[in-house]
N, C-alpha and C positions, 0 to 999 in steps of 0.2 A: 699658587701663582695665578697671577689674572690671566685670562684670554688676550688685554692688549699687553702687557707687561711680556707676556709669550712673545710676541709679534715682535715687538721693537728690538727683547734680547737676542733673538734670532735671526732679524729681517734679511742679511746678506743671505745666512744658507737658506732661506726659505724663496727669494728673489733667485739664486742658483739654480734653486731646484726648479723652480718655475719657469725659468728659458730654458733652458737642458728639455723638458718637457713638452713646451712649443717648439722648437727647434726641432725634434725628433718628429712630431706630426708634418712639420713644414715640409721636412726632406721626404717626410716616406708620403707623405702626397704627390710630391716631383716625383720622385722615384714611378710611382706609378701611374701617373700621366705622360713620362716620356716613354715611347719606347725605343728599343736599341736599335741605334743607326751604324752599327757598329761592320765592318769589309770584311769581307774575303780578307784569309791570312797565306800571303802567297810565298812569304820568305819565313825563315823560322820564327817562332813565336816571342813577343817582345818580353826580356828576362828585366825586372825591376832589381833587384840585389841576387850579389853571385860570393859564393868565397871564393878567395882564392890564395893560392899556397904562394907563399914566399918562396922561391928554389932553394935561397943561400939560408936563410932563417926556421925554415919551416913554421916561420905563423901564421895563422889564418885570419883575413882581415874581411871582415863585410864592405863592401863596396858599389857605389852608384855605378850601372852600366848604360849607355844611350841605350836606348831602343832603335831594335833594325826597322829601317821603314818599310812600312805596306807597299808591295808597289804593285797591286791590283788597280789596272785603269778605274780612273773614278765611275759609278754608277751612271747612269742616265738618274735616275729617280725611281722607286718602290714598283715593282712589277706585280701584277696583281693580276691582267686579263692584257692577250694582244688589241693593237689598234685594228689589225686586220688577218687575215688569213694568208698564209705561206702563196695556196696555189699555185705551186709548181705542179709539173708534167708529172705522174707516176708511173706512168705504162705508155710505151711506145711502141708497140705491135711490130712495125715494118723496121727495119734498117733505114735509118736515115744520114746523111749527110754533115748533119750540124744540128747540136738541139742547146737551147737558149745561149746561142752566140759561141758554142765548143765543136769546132770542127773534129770531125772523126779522124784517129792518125794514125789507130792500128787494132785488128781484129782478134781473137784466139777462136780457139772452136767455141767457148761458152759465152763471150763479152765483148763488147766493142767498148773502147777507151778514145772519151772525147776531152780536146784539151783549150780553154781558151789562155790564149799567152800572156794577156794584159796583166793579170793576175795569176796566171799556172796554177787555175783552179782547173778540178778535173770530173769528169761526169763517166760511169759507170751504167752499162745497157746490159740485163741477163738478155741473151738473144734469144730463148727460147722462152722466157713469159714475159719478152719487154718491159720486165721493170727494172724502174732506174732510182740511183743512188750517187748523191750530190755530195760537193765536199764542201761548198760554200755558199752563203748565204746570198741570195741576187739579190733582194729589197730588205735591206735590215730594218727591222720594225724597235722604235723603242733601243736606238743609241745614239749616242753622243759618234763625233767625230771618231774618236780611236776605237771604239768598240766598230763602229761603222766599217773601218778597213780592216778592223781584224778579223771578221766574221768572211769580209770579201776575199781574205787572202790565202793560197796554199801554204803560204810559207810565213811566218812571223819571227822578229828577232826584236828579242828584249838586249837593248846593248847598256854599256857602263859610259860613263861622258868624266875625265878628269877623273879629281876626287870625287866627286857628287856622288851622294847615298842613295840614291835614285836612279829605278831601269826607265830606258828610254825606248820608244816602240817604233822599231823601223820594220814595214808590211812592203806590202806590193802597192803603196799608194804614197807612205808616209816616208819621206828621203828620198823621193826620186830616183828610183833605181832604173837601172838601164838591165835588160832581157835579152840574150842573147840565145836561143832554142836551136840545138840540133833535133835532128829525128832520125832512129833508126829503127831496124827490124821489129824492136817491140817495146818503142815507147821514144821517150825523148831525152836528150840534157838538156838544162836549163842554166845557164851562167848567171846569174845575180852580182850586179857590182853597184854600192851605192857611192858614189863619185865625193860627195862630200863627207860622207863619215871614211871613206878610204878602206871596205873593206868587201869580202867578196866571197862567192860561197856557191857552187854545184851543186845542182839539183838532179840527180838520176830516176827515172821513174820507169819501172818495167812490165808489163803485163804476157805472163805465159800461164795459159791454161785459167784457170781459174785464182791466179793469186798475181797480187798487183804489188809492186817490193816498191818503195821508195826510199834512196840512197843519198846521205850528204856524206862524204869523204873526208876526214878531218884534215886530206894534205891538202883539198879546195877551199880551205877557210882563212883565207888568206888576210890576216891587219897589217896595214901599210900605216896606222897612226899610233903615237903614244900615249893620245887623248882618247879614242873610239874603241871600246872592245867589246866584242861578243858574250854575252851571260846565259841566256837561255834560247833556246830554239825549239819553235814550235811547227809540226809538218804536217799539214791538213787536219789540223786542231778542231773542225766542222764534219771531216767525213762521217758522213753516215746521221748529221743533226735531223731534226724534229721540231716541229712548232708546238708549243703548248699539248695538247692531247689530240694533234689533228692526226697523227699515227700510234697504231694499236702495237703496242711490243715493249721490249726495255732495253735499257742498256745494262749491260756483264762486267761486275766492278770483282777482283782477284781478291776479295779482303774474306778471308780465313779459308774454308772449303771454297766458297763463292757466293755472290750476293747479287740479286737482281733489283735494276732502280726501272720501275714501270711507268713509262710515260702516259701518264695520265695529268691534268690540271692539277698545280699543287695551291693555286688558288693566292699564292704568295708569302705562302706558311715558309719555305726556303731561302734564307738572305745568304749562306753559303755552300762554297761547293767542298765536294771531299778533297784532301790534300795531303796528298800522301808520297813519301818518297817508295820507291819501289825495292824491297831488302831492307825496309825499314829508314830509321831515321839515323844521319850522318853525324855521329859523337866529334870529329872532329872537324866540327863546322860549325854544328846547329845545337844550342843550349837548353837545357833541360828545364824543365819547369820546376816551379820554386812548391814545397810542397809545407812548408812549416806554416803557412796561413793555417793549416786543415791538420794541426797534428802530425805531421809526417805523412796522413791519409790522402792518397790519392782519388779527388772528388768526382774524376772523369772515369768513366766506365774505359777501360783499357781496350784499343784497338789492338785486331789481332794481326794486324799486318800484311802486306805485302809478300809473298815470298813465290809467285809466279810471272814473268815479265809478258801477260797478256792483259787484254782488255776487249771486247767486243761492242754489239749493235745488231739488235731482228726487230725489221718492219714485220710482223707479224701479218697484215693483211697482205704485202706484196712478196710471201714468204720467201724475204731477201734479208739479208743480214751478211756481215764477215767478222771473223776474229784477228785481233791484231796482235801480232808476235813480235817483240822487240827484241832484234836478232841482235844486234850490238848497242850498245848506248844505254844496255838495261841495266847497269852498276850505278849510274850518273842520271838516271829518269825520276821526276816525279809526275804523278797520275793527278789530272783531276778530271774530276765528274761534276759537272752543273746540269743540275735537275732544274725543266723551266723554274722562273721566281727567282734564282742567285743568278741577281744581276740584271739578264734576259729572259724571254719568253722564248729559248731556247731549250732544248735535251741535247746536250753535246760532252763526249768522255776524250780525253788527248792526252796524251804524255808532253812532259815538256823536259827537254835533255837540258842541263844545266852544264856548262863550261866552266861559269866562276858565280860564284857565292859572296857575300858582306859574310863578316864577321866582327866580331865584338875584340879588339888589338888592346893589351892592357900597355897604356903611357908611362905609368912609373911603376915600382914594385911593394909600392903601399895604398896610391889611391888613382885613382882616374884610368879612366879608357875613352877609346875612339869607335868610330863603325869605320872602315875600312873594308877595299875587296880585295878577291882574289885574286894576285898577280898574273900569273900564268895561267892559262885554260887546260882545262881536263884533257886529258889525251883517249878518244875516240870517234868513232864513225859512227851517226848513225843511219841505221838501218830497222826500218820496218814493213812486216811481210802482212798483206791485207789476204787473209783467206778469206775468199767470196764464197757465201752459201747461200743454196736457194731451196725453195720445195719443202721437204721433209727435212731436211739437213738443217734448215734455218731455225735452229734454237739453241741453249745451251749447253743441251746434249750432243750437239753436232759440232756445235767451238769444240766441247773436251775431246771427241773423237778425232778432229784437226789437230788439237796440240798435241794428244798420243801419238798418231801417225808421226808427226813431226821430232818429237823424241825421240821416235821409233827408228825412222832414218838418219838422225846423227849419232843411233850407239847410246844414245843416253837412258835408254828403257829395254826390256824385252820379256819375254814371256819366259817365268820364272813359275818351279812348282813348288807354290808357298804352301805350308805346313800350317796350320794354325795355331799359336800358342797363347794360351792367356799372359799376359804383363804383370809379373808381380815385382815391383822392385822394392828393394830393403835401404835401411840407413842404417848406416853403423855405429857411425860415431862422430860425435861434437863435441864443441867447450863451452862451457860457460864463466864467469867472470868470480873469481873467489876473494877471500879477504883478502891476501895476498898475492897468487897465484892464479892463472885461468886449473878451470880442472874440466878435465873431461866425462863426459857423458856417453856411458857405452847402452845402445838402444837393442842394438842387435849382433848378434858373436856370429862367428862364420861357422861354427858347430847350432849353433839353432836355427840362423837359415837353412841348411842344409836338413835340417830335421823338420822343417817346416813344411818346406818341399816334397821332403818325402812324405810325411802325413798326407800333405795331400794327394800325394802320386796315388795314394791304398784310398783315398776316396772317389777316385777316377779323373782328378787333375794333371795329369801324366805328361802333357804338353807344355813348357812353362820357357818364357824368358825373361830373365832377371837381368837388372843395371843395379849395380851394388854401387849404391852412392858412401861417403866420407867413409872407404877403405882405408885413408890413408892416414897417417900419422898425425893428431891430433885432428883426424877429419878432414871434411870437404875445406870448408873456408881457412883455416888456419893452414890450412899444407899449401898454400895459392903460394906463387903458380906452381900446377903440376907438372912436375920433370922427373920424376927418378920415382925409384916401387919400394917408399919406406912405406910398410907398414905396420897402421896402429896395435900395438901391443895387447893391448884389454880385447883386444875383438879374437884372438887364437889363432895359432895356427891358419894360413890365409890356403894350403895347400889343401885343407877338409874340401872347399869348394869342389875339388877336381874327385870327388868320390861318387859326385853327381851321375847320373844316367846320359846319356848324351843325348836325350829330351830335353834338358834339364840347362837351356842355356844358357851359364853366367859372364853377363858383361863387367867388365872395370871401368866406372864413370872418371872420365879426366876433363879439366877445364882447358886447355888451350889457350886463354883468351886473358884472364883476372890473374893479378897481382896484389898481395895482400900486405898495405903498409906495412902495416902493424908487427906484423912478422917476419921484416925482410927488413935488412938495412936500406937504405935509400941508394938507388941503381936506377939515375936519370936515363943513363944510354941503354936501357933494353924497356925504357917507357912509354907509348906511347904520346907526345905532343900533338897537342890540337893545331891549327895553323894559326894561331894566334900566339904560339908558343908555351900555353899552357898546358902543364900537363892533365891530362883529363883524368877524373875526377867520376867513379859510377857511385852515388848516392845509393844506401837499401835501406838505411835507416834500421841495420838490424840491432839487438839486444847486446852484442859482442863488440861486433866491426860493423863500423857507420858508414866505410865507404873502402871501394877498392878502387884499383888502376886496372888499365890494359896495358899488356905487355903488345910490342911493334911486331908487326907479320912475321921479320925476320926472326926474331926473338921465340917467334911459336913455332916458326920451322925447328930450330935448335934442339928446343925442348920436344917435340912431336920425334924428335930423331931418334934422344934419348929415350923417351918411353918406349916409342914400338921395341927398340933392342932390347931393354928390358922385362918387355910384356913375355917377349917369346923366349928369352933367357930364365925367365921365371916358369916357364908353361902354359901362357894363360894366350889365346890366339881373340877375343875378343873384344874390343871397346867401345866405349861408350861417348861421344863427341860431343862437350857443350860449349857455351862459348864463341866458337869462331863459325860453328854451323850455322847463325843466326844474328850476325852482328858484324856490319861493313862500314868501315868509314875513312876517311881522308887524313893524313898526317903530316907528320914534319921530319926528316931524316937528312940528317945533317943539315940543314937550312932551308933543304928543297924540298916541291909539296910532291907527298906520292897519292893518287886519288885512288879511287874506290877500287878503278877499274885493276892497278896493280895489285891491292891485296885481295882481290874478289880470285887472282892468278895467282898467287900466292899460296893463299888459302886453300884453292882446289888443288896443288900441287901435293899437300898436305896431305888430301883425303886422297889421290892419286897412289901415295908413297903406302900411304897402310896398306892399301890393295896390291899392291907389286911384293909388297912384303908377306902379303900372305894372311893380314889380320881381319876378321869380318868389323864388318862399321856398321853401328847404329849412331843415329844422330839426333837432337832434342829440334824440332821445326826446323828443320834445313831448306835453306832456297836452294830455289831450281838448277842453279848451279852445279850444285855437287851431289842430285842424287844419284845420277851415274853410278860415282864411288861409294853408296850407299845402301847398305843392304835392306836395315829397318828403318821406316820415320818414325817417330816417337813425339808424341803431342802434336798429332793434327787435327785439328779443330774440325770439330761437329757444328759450327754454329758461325754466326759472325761477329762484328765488332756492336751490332745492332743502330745502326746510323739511324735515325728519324726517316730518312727519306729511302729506307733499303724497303722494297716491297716483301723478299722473302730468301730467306736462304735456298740455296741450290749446292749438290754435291757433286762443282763441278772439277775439281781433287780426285779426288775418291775416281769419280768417271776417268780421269787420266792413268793412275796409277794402279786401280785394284788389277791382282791378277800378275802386276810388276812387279809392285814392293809390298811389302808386311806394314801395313800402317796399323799404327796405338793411338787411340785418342786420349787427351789428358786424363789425371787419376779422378776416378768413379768417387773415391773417399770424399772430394771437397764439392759435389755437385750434389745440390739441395732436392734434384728430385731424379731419384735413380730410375725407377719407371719409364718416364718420356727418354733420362739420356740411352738408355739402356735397346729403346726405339732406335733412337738415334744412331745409336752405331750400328744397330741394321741396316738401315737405311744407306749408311757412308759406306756400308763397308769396312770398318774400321774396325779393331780390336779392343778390347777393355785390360785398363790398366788400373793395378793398385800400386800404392808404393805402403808397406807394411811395416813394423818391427816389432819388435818380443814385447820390450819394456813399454808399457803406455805413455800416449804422449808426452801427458804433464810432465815429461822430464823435460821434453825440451822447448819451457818455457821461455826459459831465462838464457837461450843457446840463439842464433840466425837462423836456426831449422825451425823456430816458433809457427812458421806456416801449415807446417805442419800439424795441424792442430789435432788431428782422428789419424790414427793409426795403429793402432793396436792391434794386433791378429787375433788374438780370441773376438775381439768384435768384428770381424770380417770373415772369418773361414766358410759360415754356413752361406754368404753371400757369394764368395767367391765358389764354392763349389757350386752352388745353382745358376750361376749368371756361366761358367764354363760349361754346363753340360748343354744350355742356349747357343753358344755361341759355334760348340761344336758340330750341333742342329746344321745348322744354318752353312756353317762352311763346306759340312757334307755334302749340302744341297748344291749351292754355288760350285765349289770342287776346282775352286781358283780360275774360274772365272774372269771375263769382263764384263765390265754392266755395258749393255747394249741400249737401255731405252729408260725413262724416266718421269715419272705422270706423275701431279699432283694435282686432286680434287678435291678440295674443302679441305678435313681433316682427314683425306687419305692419302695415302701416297701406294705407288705401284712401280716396282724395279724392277725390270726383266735383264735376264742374265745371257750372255752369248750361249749357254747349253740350254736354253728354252725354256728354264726356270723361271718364273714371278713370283716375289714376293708379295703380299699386299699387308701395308703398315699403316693402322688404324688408330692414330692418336685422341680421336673422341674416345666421348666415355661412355657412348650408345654403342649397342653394335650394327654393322653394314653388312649389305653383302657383296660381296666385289667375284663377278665372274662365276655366281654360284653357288661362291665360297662363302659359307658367316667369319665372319672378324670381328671377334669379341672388341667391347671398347679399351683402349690401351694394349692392344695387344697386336699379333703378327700370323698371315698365316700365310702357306703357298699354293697360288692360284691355280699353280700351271709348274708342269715339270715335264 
């Protein structure tokens, strides 16, 4: 065939191909010429298609959802360098009067508390190194209107207008609010009423001793309209801000152990702030992200969460800083942090307490929805407790000693003499999907854990706590929800367990929390409903079961009742808490919304009851909430979520708790580099956990355990025995301990312990000499004892 005879039999697909080709140069040159002008994400993140379940049908229909709107105040424009420099006062030596227009209104032995009323912004004096700490902005550099009075104001209220899908910013400037100030012994009330939107709100602010509390009352929130209501509340959202890198320190963000954002110039590299709810993210509120673009693969490196209701701030040069304890309202808080560049040429970290939330309302029960809010507002107070530190105290390791203490006096910690045990936990048993039938997959029998154990006890592994996961009859996932002690047959005799040494501690892992279609007939009334009235819906995308429910708080009490009686009816006094340890959120019960703050009360009742009973409790990442009731934490993070703009991890966890509880860092098996993590738990404090079984993995490929990808105990034994006879080192040393002090220099770190012990932990690959001492690279030695 001819070259033009080619041409003309072809010409459309050849004409095809050839726009299809310019076309794709066109856009990826745009693509690369624009860059992203994309906001702050201040409400949950915008869901493009959702399934969702027919109640009466049970079909699953794809469906278009609105998008919740941004309601981050618009930008000014790209922050990149200030117009000018802060130049406020730093150090005021003498006692004064008034300082930039805050008359002085009450003293303690350490601070004087100056307040001006126009805005009940508030100004902070250490009286013994006159330096001072602002809560709000005088000359905002680089805003627009609304940022301008947000920066000015103690107090901010995002409110709701009608329907409109959009918050609206009422400050101390914007709505014309009328200020009514008492003052008493140690500090003042503030009345807020704004006349036209018709609503109203107390402000309490108290300073004794070295801690400044600020109180809104949820019986002073008073809406007189049907149009006007309160959504979020922000209370010196500025304390303790920073211009660009004109102060040396950082701000203490609670995301895994703990994370430090170091004020330094970020040059503009930052267009968002962290955003985070505190106890994690709200399932019955805020929608999950859609994951099948990517396979089912999750493309965002997974944040480890909130699970501490603090946040802090150290001027390093004016060795001033406070940590901020969110004494109530910490169920219903989300955290952000703006590092200067997101937004402003500010450093500023605040909670902001949420009353009502948009949510995505399905219109009919095949196609369409609305954005709608939250009717009613969340029911609590908040309250936050500003611990001022100064001198030495002023760092990270003087926040954790604050929040220990502070534990310390509510009962919710104490000095406990921890044992040290290595974590080995087992799996038992799974299913996987057959021609016919699921069949199961027995990994590990309760006569070879038991033998396993004991092997190692004759190699000087003698110390041991086990969570014996899918004990139960047909496993972990397929037995959902856990209520009752059938167990799985293939795995023996469940009573072998109790032949163990009483070193030898075995826990019963139970879910609390998950509810498995698949294996349960359809039981709307003990489901968890979203406020949207859907029932929710947790996607895993595993090999078996694609998706589980949550069962309703009530619903876990029921079932929490029945196990403990059976735990202890069986012999077994120990369990294992997943589930509802680490997962809050808001629902629907009989028409009406119950928030966080009722099952956050719930829940601890929960962990309350196994303790009055007499059960010991470990728990998989528990918040702060309930470790009171909790003996072991299990999966505490060595590391953070690793944010762009985090300077460094800090182990300010670990500094709260070692010495209180027995913390396990997540299992050793799935971390790519066992040398540094193995530092690592030096360092925290922490313990080293496997989870193991007889049979090797590849069984359970084709089972929801598939994460499980390494586990086999012949391939772990000679590792576990060498990483325990380390760890045993070390705890000797320590001897349950508190860590008292914590330095990091380059690649060294140096932990000193309340018995006069240092460690010094040397993650180069040269070695140092720390105090004397050589410290081979990658390795650990003690400086000091």
């Amino acid at each position: 065939m001819k070259f033009g005879d080619f041409i003309k039999k072809n010409f459309i697909a050849l004409a095809y191909t050839a726009f299809v080709i310019v076309l794709t140069i066109v856009l990826g040159i745009h693509t690369l010429a624009s860059p992203s002008t994309s906001k702050p994400v201040i409400v949950p993140d915008d869901v493009i298609t959702e399934e969702v379940v027919d109640e009466e049908g049970g079909e699953v229909v794809e469906e278009e959802v609105d998008p919740i709107p941004d309601t981050t105040p618009e930008a000014p424009g790209e922050v990149i360098e200030s117009n000018f420099k802060d130049n406020r006062t730093q150090f005021i030596l003498e006692s004064v009067d008034e300082i930039d227009g805050h008359k002085k209104i009450v003293s303690s032995d350490a601070y004087d508390l100056y307040l001006q009323e126009e805005n009940l912004s508030i100004i902070l004096r250490n009286k013994d190194s006159g330096a001072v700490l602002y809560s709000t902005v005088k000359n905002p550099d680089q805003s627009n209107e609304k940022w301008t009075n947000f920066v000015k104001s103690g107090v901010v209220i995002e409110y709701l207008q009608g329907t409109n899908i959009v918050y609206y910013q009422a400050d101390m400037y914007t709505g014309d609010p009328s200020k009514n100030v008492t003052y008493n012994s140690n500090g003042f009330v503030a009345k807020v009423s704004y006349p036209d939107l018709e609503f109203e709100y107390e402000l309490h602010v108290s300073l004794e001793d070295d801690v400044l509390t600020a109180h809104i009352p949820i019986d002073s929130i008073v809406e007189n309209s049907d149009v006007y209501k309160v959504a979020n509340v922000y209370v010196y959202p500025f304390m303790g801000y920073s211009k660009m890198d004109e102060e040396q320190g950082y701000m203490f963000l609670p995301d895994g152990n703990g994370s430090l954002i170091h004020l330094k110039n970020n040059n503009g590299q930052f267009t968002q702030p962290y955003n985070q709810m505190i106890y994690g993210d709200n399932a019955g509120v805020d929608d999950p992200y859609v994951l099948s673009l990517f396979n089912n693969l999750n493309p965002i490196n997974e944040n480890t969460g909130i699970t501490m209701p603090v946040y802090g701030v150290v001027h390093s040069e004016k060795d001033l800083g406070f940590l901020g304890i969110i004494e109530s309202g910490d169920e219903s808080a989300r955290l952000y942090v703006y590092p200067n560049g997101a937004i402003l040429p500010y450093n500023w970290i605040t909670p902001s307490f949420v009353y009502r939330q948009f949510y995505n309302q399905l219109t009919s029960k095949t196609t369409g929805t609305m954005v709608i809010r939250q009717e009613n507002k969340n029911n609590f107070d908040i309250t936050i407790q500003y611990h001022l530190l100064d001198n030495e105290d002023a760092d990270y390791v003087g926040m954790a000693k604050v929040y220990r203490e502070y534990l310390e006096d509510k009962g919710a910690i104490e000095n406990q003499e921890i044992t040290y045990k290595m974590r080995l936990d087992f799996l038992g048993t799974d299913v996987k999907d057959g021609l016919l039938f699921r069949q199961n997959v027995t990994m590990t029998t309760f006569e070879q854990a038991v033998n396993i154990l004991n092997g190692l006890r004759e190699q000087g592994v003698d110390n041991t706590m086990s969570v014996f996961q899918g004990w139960q009859k047909n496993g972990s996932y397929a037995s959902l929800p856990h209520k009752n002690f059938k167990v799985q047959n293939s795995l023996g005799d469940i009573n072998q367990l109790k032949t163990l040494d009483g070193s030898q501690e075995i826990y019963l892992e139970s879910d609390l929390l998950r509810y498995n279609p698949s294996t349960n007939a359809p039981n709307s009334a003990t489901l968890m409903k979203k406020l949207n009235k859907r029932t929710f819906q947790e996607d895993v995308h595993g090999r078996v079961f694609k998706s589980f429910n949550f069962i309703t708080p009530e619903e876990s009490v029921d079932n929490a009742d029945r196990l403990s009686a059976s735990y202890l009816t069986n012999g077994f006094e120990n369990i294992s808490i997943t589930g509802i340890s680490n997962n809050l959120f808001s629902y629907l019960k009989s028409s009406k919304v119950m928030d966080r703050i009722h099952s956050a009360s719930v829940y601890s009742e929960i962990f309350k009851s196994f303790n009055d009973k007499g059960l010991n409790v470990s728990a998989t990442t528990p918040y702060a909430l309930y470790w009171e009731y909790t003996d072991s934490l299990l999966d505490v993070q060595v590391e953070s979520s690793n944010y762009v703009f985090v300077g460094e991890d800090v182990p300010f966890m670990s500094i709260v708790l070692k010495g209180k509880k027995a913390m396990y860092a997540p299992y050793i098996n799935f971390n790519a580099n066992h040398d540094e993590y193995i530092l690592r738990m030096i360092e925290y404090g922490v313990y080293p956990s496997f989870i193991i079984t007889h049979e090797p993995s590849s069984g359970l490929q084709l089972t929801n355990s598939a994460h499980y990808y390494s586990t086999e105990y012949a391939q772990y034994e000679s590792q576990i025995v060498s990483y325990d006879a380390i760890f045993k080192e070390v705890h000797a040393l320590t001897n349950g301990s508190v860590i008292s002090d914590h330095k990091r220099d380059g690649n060294v770190v140096v932990v000193s312990y309340e018995n006069d012990v240092r460690l010094a932990i040397n993650y180069g690959d040269d070695a140092v000499e720390v105090e004397g001492v050589q410290v081979d690279g990658m390795s650990y030695e003690v400086v000091s004892r």
